[in-house]
TIPADREN-877380 format. One record per residue (C-alpha): x, y, z; residue in three letters. Coordinates in steps of 0.1 Angstrom, whole numbers, plus 5000, padded with zeros to 4 digits. Example, Ala and Ser with C-alpha at 12.3 -4.5 7.8 and 13.67 -1.06 7.14 Angstrom:
TIPADREN-877380
512349555078ala/513749895071ser/
//
This chain:
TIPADREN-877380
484148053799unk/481747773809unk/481647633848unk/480647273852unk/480147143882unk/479946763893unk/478046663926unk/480946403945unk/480846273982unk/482646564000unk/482046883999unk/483147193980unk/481947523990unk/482547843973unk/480548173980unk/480348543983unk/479448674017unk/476648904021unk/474949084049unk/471748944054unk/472548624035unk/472548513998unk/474648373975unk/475648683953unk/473548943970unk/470248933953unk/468148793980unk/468348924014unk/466548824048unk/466449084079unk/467149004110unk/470148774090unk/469948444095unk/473348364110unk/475148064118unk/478047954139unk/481547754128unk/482047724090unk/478147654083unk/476347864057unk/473148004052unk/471948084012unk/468948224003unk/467748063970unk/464348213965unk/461548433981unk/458348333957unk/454948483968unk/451348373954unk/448548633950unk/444948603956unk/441848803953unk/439248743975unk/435948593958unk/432748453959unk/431448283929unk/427648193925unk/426347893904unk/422748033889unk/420047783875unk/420648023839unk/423547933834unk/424948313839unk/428248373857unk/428848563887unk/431748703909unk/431848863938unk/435049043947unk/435949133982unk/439549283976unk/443149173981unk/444148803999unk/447348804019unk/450248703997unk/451148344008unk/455248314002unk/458348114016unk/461948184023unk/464047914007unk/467047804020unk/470047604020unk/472047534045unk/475547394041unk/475947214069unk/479847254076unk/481947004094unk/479946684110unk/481846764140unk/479647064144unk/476946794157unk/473847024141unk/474347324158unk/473847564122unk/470147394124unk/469747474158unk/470647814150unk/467747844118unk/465847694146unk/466347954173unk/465548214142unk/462248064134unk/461448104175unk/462648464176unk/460948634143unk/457748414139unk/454748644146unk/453348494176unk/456648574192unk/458048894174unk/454649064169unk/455449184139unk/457549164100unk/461149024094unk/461949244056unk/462948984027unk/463849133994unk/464849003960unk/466549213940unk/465649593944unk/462149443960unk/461449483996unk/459049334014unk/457749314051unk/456648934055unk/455448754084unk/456848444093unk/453948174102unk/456047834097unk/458947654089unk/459547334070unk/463047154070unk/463846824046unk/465846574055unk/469746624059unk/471846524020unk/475046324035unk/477246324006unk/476846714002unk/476646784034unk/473247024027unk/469747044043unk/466547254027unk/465147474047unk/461447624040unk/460547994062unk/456548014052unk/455248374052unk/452148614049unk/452848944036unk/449949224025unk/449749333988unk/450549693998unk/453349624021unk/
//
């Protein structure tokens, strides 16, 4: 059986609770990103980009080199969305990503928050956060975590 599903001013939430956030279980975030009142916190994604480290050289003979220096950090985000709850709540589930972001970035915590996808764990450090502008008629607002995490980790 097929599920449609039709965006509409209001709001409609349905979801499975899971420790450490997620819809169905398949991403997770640790320390869990928690919110107060009837707010909620998914985790939609946890992409990562790998880079070597290189030097190319331009020769007059037209031959091609590469140096390679090893492994780049893995640049990756935490994506989020937050359903907002009831208006009444006057923003306090962003003040509580907020207050996240302060805790677990590394300048403050010194060290990795674990994010996983699937059966794929990994320690990441949190270096940023991006947040896009609030959707009324849903009641949602994206939230971006940026991270580093080593290839090894």
């Amino acid at each position: 059986m097929a599920a449609t599903f039709e965006v509409c001013t209001g709001k409609v939430f349905s979801f499975q609770s899971t420790a450490g956030n997620g819809g169905v279980g398949f991403y997770k975030v640790s320390p869990e990103i928690t919110t107060g009142g009837d707010a909620r916190i998914f985790v939609t994604g946890l992409p990562l980009s790998y880079a070597e480290i290189i030097q190319p050289v331009v020769s007059m003979d037209d031959r091609r080199l590469i140096y390679t220096f090893g492994s780049a950090w893995s640049e990756g985000q935490i994506s989020l969305l937050l359903l907002l709850g009831e208006s009444s709540t006057k923003g306090q589930a962003v003040n509580d990503v907020i207050r996240w972001y302060e805790e677990n970035r590394v300048s403050k915590k010194k060290g990795p928050v674990q994010a996983s996808s699937g059966g794929e764990g990994r320690d990441v450090f949190v270096i940023g956060m991006q947040m896009g502008a609030a959707d009324p008629n849903i009641n949602t607002q994206q939230i971006t975590i940026l991270t580093l995490a080593s290839i090894d980790s």
